[in-house]
Biopython code that builds the backbone (N, CA, C, O; Angstrom):
import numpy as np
from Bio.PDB.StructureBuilder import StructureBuilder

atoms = [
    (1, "UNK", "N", (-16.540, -23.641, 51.856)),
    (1, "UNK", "CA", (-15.165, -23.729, 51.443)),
    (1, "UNK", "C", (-14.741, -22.504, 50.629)),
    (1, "UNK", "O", (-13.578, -22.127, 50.771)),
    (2, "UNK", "N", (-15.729, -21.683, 49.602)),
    (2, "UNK", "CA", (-15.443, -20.799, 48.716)),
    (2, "UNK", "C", (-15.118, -19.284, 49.844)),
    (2, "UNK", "O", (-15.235, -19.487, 51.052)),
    (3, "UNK", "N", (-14.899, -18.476, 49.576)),
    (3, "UNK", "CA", (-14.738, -17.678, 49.935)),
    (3, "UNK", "C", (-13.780, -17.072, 50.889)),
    (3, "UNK", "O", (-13.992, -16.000, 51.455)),
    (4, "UNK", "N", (-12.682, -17.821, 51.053)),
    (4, "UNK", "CA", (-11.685, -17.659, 51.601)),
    (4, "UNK", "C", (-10.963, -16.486, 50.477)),
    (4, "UNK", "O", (-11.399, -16.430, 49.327)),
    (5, "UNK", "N", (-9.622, -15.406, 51.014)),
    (5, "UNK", "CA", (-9.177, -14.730, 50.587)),
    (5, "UNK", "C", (-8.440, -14.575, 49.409)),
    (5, "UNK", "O", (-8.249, -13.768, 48.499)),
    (6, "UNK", "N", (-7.959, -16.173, 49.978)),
    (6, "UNK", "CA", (-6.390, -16.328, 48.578)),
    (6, "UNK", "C", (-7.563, -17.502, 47.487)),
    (6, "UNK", "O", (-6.992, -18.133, 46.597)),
    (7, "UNK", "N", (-9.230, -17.708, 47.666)),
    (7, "UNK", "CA", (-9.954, -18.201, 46.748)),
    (7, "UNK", "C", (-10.322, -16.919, 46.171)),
    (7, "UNK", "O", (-10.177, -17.175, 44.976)),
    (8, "UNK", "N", (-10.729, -15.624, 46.233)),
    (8, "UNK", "CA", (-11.570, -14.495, 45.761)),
    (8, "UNK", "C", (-9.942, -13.915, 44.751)),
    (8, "UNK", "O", (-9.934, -13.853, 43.521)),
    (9, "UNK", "N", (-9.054, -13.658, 45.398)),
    (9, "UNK", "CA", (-7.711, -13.375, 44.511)),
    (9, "UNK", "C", (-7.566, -14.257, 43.456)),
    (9, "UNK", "O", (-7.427, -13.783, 42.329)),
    (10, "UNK", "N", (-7.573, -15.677, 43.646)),
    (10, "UNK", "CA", (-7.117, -16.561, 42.451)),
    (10, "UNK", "C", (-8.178, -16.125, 41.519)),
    (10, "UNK", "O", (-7.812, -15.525, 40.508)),
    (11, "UNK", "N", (-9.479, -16.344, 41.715)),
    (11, "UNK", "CA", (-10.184, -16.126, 40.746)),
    (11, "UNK", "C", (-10.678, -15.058, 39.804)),
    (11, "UNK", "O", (-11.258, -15.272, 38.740)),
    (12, "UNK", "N", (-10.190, -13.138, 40.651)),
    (12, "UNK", "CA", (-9.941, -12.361, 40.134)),
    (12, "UNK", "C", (-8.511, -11.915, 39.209)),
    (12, "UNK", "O", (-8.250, -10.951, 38.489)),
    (13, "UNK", "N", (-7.664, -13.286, 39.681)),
    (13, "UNK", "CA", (-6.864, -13.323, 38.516)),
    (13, "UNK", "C", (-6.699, -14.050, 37.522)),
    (13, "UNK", "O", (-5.874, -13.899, 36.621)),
    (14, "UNK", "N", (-7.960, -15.374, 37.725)),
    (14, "UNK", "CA", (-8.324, -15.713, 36.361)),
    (14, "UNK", "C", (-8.763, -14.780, 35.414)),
    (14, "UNK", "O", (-8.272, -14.608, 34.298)),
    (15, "UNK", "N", (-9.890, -14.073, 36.003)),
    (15, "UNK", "CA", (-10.444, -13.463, 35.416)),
    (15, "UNK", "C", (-9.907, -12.397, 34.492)),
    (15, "UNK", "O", (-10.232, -12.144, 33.332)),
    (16, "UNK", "N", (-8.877, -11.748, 35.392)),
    (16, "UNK", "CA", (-8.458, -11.140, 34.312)),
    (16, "UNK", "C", (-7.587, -11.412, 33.555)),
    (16, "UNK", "O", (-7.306, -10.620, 32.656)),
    (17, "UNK", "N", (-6.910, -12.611, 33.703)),
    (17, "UNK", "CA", (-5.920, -13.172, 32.419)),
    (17, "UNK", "C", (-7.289, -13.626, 31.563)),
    (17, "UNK", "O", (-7.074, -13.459, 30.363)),
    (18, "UNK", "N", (-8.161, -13.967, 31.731)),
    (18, "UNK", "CA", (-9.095, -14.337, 30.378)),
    (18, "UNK", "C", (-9.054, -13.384, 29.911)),
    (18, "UNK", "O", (-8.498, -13.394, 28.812)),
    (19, "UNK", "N", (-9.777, -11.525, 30.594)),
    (19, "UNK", "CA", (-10.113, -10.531, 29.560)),
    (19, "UNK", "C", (-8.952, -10.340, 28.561)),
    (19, "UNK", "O", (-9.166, -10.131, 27.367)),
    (20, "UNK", "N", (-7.365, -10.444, 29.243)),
    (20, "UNK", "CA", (-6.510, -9.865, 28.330)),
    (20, "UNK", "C", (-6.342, -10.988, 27.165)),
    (20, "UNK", "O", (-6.263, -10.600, 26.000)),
    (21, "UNK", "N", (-6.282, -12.466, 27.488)),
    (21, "UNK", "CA", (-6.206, -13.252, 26.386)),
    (21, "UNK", "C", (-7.319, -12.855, 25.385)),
    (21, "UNK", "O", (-6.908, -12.817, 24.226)),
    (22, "UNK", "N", (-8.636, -12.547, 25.549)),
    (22, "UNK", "CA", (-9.453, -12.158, 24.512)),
    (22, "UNK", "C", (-9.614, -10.875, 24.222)),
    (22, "UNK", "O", (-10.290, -10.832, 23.194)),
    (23, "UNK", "N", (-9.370, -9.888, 24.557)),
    (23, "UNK", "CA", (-8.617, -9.040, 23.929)),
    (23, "UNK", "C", (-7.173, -8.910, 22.912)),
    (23, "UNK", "O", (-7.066, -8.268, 21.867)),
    (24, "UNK", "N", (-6.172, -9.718, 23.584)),
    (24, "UNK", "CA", (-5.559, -10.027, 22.571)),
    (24, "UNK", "C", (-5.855, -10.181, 21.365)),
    (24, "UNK", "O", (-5.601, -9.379, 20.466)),
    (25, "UNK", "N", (-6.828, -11.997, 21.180)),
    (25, "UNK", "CA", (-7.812, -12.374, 20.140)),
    (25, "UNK", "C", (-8.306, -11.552, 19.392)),
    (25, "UNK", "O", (-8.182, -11.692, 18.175)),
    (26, "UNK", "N", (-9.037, -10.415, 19.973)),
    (26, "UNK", "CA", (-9.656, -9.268, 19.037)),
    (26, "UNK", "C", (-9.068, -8.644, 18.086)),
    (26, "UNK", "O", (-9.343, -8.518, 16.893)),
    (27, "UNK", "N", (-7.634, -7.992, 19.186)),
    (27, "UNK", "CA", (-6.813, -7.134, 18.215)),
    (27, "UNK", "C", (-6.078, -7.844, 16.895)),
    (27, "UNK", "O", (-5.866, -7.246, 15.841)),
    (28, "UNK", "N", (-5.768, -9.082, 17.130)),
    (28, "UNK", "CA", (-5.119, -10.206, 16.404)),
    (28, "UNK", "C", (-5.974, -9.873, 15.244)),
    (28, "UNK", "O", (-5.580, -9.149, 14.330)),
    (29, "UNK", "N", (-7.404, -10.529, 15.301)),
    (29, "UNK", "CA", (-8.245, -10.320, 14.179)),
    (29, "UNK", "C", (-8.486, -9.311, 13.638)),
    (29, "UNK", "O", (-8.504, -9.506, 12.422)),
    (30, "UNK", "N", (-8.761, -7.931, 13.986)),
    (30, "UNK", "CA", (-8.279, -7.062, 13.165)),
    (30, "UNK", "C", (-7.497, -6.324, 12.472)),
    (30, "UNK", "O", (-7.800, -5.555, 11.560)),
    (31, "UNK", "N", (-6.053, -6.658, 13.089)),
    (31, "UNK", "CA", (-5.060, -6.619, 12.242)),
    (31, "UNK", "C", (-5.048, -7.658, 11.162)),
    (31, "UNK", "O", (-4.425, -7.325, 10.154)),
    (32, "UNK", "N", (-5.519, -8.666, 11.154)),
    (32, "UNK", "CA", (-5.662, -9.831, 10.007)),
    (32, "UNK", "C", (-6.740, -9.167, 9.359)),
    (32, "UNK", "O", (-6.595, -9.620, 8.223)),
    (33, "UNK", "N", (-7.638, -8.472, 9.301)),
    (33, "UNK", "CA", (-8.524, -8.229, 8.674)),
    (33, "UNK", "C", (-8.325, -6.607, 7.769)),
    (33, "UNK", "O", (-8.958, -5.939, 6.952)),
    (34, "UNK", "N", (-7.237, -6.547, 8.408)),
    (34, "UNK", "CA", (-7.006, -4.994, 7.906)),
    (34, "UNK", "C", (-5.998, -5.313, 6.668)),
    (34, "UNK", "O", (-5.965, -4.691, 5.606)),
    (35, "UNK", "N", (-5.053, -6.596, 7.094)),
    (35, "UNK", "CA", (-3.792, -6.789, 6.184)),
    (35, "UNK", "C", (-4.612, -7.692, 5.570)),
    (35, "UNK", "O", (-3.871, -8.232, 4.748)),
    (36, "UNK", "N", (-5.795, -8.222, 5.466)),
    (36, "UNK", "CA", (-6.702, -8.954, 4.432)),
    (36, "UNK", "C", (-7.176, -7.682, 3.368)),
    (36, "UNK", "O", (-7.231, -7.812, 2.145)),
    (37, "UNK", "N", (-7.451, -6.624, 4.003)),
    (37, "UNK", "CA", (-8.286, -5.584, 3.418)),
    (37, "UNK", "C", (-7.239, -4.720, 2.538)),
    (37, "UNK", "O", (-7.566, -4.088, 1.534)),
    (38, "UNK", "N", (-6.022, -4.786, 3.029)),
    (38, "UNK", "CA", (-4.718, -4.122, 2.349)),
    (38, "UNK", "C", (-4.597, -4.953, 0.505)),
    (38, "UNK", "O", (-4.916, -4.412, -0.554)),
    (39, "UNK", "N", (-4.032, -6.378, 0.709)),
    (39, "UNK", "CA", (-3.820, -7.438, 0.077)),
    (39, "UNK", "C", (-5.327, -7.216, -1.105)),
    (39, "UNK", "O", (-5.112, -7.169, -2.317)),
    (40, "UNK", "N", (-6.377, -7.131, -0.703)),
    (40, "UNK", "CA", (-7.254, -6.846, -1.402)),
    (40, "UNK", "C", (-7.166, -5.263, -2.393)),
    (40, "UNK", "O", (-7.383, -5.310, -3.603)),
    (41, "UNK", "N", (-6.908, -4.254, -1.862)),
    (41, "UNK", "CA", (-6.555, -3.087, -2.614)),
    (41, "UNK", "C", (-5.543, -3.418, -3.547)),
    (41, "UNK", "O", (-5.664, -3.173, -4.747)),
    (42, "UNK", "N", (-4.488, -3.999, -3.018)),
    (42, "UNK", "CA", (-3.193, -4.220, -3.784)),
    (42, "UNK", "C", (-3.121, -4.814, -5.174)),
    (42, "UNK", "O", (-2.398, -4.464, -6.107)),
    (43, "UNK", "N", (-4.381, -6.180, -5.100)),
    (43, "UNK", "CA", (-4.881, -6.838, -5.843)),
    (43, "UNK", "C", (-5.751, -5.805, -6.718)),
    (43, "UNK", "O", (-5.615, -5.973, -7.930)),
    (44, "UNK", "N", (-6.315, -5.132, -6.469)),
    (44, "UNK", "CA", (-7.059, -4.631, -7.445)),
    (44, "UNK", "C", (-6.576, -3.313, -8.411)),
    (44, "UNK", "O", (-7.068, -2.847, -9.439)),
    (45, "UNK", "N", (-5.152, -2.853, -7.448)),
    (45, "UNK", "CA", (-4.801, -2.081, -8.276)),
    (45, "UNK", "C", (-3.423, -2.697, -9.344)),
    (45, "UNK", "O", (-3.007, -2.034, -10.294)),
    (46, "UNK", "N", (-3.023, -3.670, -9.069)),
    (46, "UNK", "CA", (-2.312, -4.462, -10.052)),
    (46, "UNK", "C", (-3.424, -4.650, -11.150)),
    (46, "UNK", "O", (-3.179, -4.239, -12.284)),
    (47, "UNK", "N", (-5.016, -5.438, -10.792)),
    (47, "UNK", "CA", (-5.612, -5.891, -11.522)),
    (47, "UNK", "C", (-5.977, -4.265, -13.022)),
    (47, "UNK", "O", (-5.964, -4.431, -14.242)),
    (48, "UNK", "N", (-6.160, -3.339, -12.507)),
    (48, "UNK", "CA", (-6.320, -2.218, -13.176)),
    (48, "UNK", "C", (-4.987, -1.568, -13.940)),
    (48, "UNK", "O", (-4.867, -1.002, -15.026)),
    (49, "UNK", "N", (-4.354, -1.793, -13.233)),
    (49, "UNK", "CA", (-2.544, -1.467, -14.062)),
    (49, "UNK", "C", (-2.511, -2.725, -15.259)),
    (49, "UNK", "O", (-2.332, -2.396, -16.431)),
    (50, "UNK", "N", (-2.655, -3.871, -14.972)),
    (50, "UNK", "CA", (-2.888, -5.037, -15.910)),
    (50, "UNK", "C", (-3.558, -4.368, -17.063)),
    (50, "UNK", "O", (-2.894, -3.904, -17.990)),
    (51, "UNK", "N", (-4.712, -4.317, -17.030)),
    (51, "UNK", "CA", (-6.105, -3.989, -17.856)),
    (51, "UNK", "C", (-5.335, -2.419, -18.676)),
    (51, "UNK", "O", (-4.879, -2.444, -19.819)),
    (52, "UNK", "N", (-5.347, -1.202, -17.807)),
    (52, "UNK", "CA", (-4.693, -0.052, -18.767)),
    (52, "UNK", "C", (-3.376, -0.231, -19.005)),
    (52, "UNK", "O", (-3.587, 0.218, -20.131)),
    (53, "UNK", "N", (-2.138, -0.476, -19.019)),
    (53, "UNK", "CA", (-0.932, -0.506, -19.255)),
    (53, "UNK", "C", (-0.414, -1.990, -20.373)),
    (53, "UNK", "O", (-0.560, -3.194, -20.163)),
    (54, "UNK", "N", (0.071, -1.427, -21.293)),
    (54, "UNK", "CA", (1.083, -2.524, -22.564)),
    (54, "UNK", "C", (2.189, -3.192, -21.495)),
    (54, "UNK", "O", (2.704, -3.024, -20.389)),
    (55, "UNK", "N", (2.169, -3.925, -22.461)),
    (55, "UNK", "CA", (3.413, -4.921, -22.081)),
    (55, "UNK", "C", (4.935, -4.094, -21.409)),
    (55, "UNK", "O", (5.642, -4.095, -20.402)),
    (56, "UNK", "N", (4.793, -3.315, -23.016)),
    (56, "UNK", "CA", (6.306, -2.183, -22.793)),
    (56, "UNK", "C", (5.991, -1.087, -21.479)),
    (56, "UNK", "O", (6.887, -0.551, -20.828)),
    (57, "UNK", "N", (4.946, -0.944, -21.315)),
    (57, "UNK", "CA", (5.076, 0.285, -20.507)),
    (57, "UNK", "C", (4.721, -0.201, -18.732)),
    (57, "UNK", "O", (4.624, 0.585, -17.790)),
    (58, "UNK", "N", (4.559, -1.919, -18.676)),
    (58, "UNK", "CA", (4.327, -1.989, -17.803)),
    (58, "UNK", "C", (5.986, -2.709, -17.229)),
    (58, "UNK", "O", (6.376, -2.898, -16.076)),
    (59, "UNK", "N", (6.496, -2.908, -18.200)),
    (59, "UNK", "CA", (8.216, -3.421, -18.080)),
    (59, "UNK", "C", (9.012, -1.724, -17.854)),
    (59, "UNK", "O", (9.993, -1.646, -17.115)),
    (60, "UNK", "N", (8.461, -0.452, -18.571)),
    (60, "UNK", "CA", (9.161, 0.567, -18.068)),
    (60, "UNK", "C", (8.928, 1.297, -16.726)),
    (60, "UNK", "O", (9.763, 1.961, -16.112)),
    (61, "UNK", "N", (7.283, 0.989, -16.282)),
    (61, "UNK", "CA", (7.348, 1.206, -14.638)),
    (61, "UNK", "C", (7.570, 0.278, -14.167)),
    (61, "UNK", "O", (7.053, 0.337, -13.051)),
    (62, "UNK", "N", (8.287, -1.089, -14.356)),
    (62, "UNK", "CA", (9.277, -1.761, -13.398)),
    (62, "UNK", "C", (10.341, -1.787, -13.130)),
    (62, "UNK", "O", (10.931, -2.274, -12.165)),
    (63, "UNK", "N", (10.766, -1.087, -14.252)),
    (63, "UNK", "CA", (12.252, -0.467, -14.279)),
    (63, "UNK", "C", (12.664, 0.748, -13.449)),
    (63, "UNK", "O", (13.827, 1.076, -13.217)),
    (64, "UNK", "N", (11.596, 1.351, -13.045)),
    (64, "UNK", "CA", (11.420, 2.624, -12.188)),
    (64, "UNK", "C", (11.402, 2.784, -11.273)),
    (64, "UNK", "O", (11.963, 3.625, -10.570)),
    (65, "UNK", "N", (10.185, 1.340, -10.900)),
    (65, "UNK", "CA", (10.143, 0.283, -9.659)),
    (65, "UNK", "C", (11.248, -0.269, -8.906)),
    (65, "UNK", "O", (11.089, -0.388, -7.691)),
    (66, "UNK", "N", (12.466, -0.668, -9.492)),
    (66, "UNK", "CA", (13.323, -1.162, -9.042)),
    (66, "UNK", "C", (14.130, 0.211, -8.491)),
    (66, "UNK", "O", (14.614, -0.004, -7.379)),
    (67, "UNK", "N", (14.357, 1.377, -8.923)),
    (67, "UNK", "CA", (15.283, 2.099, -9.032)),
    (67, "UNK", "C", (14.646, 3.639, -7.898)),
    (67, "UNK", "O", (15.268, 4.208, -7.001)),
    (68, "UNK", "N", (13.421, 3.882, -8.345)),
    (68, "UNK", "CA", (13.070, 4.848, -7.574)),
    (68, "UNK", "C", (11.054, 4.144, -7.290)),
    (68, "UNK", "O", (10.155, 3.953, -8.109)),
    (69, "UNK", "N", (11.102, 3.987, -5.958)),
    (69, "UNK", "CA", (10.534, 2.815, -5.940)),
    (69, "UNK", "C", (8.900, 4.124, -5.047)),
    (69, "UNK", "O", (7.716, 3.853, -5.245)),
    (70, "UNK", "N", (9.183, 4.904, -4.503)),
    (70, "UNK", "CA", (8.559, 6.227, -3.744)),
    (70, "UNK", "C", (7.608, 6.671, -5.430)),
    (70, "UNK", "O", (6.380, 6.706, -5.507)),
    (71, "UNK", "N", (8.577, 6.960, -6.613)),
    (71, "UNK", "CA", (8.169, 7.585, -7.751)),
    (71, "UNK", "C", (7.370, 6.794, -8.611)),
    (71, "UNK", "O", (6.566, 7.304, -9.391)),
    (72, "UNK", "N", (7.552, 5.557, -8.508)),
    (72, "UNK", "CA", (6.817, 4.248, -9.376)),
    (72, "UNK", "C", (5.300, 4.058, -8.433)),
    (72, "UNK", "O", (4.282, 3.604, -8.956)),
    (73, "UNK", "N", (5.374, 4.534, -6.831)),
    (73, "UNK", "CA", (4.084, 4.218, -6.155)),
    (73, "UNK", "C", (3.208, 5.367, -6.604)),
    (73, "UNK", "O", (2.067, 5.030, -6.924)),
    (74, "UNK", "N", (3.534, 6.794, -6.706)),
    (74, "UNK", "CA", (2.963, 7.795, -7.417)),
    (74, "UNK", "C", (2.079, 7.657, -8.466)),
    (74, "UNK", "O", (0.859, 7.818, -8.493)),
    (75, "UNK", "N", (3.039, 7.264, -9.525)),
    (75, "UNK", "CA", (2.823, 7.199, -11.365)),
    (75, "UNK", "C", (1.800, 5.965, -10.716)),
    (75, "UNK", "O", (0.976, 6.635, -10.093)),
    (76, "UNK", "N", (1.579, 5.120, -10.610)),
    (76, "UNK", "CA", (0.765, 3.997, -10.438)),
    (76, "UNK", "C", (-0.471, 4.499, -9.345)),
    (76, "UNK", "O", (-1.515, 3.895, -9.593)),
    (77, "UNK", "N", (-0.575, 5.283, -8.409)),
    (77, "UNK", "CA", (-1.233, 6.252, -8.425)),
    (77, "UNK", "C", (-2.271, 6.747, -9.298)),
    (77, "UNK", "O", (-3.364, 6.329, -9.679)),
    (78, "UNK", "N", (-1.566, 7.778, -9.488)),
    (78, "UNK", "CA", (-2.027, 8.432, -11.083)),
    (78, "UNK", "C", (-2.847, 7.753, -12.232)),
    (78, "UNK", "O", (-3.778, 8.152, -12.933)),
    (79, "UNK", "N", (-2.090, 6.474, -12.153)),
    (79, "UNK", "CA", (-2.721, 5.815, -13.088)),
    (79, "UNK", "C", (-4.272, 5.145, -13.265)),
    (79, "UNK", "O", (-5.046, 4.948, -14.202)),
    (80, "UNK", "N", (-4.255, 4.879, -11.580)),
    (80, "UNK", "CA", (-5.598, 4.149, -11.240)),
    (80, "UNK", "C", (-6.397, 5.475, -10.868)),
    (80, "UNK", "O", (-7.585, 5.153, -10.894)),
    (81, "UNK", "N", (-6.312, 6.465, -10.621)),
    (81, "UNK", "CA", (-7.239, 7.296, -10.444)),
    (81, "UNK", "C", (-7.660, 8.047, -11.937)),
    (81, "UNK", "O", (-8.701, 8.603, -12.285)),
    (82, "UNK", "N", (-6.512, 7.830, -12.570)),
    (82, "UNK", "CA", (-7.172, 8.319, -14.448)),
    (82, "UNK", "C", (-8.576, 6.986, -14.636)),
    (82, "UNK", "O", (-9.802, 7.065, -14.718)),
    (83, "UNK", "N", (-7.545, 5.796, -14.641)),
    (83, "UNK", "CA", (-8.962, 5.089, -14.769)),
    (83, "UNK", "C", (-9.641, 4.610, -14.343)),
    (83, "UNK", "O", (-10.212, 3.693, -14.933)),
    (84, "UNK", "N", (-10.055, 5.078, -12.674)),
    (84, "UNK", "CA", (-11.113, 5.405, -11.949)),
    (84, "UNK", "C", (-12.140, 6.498, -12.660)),
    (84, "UNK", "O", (-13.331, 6.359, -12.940)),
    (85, "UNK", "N", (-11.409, 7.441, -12.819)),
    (85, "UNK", "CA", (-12.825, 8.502, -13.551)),
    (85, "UNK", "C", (-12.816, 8.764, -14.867)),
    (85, "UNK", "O", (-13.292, 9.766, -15.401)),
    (86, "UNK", "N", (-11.987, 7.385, -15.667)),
    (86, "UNK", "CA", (-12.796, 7.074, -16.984)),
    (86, "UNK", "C", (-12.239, 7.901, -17.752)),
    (86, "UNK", "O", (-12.632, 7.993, -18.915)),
    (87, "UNK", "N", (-11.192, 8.692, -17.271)),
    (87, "UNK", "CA", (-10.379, 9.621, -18.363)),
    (87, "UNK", "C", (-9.210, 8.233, -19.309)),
    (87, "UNK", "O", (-8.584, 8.826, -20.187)),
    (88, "UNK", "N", (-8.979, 7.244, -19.296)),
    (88, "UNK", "CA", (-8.128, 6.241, -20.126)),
    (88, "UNK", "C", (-8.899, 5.666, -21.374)),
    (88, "UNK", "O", (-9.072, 4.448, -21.422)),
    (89, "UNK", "N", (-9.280, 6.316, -22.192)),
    (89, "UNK", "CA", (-9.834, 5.696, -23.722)),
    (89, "UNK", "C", (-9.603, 4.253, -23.771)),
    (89, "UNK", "O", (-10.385, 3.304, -23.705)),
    (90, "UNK", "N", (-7.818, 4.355, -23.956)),
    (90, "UNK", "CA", (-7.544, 2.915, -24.466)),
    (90, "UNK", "C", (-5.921, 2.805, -23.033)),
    (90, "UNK", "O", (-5.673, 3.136, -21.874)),
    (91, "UNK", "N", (-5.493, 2.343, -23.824)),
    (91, "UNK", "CA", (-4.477, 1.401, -22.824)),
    (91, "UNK", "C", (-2.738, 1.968, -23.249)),
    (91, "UNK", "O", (-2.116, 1.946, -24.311)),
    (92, "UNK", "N", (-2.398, 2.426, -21.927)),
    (92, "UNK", "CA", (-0.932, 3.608, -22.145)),
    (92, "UNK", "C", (-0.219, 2.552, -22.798)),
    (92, "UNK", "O", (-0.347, 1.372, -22.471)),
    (93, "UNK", "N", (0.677, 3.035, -23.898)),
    (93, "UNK", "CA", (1.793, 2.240, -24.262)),
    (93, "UNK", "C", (2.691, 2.602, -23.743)),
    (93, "UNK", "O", (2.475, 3.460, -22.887)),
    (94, "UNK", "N", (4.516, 2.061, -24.013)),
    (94, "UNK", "CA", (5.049, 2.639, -23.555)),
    (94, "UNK", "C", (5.862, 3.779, -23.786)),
    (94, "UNK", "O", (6.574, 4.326, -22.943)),
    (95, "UNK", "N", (5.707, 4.130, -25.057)),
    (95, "UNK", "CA", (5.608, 6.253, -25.368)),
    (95, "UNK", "C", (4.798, 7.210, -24.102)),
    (95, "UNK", "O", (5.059, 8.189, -23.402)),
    (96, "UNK", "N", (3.730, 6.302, -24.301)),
    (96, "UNK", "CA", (2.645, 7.214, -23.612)),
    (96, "UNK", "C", (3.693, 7.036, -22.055)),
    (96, "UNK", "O", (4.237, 8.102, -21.768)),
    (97, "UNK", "N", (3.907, 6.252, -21.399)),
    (97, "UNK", "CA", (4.537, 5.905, -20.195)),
    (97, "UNK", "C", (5.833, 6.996, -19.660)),
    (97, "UNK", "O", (6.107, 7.574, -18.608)),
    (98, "UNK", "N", (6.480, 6.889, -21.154)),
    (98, "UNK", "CA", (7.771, 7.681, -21.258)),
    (98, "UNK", "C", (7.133, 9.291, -20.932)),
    (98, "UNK", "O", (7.555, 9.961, -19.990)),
    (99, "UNK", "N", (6.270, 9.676, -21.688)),
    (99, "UNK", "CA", (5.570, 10.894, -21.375)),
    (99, "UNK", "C", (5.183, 11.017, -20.063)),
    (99, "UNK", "O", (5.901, 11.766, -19.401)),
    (100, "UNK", "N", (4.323, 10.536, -19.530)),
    (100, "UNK", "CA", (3.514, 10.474, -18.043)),
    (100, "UNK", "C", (4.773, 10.458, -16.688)),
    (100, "UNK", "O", (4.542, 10.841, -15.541)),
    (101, "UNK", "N", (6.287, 9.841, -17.257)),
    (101, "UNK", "CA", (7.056, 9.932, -16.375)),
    (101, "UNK", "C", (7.498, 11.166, -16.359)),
    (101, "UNK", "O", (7.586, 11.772, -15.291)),
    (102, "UNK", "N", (7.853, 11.742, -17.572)),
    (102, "UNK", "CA", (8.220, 12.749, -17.290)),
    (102, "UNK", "C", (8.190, 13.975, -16.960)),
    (102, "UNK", "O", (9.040, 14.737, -16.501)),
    (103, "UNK", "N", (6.762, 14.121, -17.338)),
    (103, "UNK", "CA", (5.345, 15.003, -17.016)),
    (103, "UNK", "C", (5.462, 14.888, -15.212)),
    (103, "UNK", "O", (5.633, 15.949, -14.611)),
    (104, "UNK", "N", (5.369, 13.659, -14.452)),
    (104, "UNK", "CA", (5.650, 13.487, -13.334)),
    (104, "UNK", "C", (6.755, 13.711, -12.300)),
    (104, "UNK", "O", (6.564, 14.256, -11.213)),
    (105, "UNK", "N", (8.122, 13.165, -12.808)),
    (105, "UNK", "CA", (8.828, 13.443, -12.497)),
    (105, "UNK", "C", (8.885, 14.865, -11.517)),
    (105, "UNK", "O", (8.129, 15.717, -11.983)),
    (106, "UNK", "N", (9.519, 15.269, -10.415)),
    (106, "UNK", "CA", (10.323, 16.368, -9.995)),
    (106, "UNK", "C", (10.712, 17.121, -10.865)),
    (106, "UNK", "O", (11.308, 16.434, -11.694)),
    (107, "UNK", "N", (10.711, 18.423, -11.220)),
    (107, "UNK", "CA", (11.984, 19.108, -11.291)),
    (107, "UNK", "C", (13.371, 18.814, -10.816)),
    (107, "UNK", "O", (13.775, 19.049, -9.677)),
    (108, "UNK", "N", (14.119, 18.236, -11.861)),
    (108, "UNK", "CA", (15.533, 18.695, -10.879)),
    (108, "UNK", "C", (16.168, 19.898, -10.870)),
    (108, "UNK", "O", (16.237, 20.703, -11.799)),
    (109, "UNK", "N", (16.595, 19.979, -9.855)),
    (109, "UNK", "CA", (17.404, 21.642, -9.559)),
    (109, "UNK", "C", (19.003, 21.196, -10.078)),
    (109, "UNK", "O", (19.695, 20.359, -9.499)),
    (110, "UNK", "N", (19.422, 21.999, -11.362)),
    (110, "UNK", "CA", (20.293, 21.774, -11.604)),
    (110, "UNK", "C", (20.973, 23.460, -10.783)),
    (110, "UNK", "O", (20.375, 24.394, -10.249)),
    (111, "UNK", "N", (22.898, 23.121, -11.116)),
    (111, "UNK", "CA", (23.871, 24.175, -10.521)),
    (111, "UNK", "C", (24.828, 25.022, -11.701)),
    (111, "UNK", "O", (25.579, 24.300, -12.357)),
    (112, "UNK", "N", (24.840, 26.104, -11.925)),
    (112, "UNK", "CA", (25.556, 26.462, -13.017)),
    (112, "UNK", "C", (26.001, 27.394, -12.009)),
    (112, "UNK", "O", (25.614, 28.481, -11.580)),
    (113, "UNK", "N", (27.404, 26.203, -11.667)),
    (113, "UNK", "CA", (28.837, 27.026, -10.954)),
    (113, "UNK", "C", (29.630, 27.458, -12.253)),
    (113, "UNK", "O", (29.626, 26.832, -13.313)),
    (114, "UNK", "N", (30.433, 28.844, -11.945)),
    (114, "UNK", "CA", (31.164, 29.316, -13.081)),
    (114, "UNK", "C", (32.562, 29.817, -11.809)),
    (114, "UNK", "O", (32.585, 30.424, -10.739)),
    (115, "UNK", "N", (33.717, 29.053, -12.826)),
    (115, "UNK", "CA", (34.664, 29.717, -11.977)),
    (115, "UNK", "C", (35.553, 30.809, -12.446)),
    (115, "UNK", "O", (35.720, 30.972, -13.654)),
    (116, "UNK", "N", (36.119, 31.547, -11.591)),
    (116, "UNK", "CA", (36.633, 32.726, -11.791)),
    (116, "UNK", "C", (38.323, 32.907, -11.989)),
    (116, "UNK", "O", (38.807, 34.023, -12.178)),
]
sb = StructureBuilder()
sb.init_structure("model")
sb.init_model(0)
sb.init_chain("A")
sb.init_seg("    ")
for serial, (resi, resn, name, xyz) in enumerate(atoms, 1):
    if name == "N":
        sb.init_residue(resn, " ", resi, " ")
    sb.init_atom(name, np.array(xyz, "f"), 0.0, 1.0, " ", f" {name:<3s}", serial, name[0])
structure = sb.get_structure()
């Protein structure tokens, strides 16, 4: 009974709707495992901003956060790689914060139009 034409087709197109459904599966899981692995960094660099940063200075990079949000991912940056290599004694207040922004900050290019 097996081996008829439209039997060898059906079953080479089981076949390959299985590979692509489990392939699918694969890719699925490593994107879950990557945005598991993300969520985990994220966590640990909050957990380290927690630990070095005051109250005040962690309310003035949220204020920064809200507003220039590219410049707050930087400074927070910065921050975890100071105390990654152990250069943070003690814990930025928010003077120290006010400093480090501005130390950071861009240059702005100001214009001194003069008219004639």
């Amino acid at each position: 009974m097996s081996g008829s034409p439209d039997d060898e087709k059906l079953e080479e197109l089981r076949e390959q709707k299985l590979k692509e459904l489990q392939d699918r599966a694969e890719s699925g899981a490593n994107e879950e495992a990557q945005e598991a692995a993300q969520q985990q960094a994220e966590a640990q660099k909050e957990a380290m901003l927690r630990q070095h940063l005051t109250d005040g200075a962690r309310q003035r990079l949220n204020a920064v956060q809200m507003s220039k949000p590219e410049f707050a991912q930087q400074v927070e940056q910065q921050i975890v790689a100071l105390a990654r290599s152990g250069r943070l004694q003690d814990r930025i207040d928010e003077d120290q914060m006010k400093s480090l922004l501005k130390e950071l900050q861009p240059e702005s290019k100001s214009f001194n139009i003069r008219r004639r």
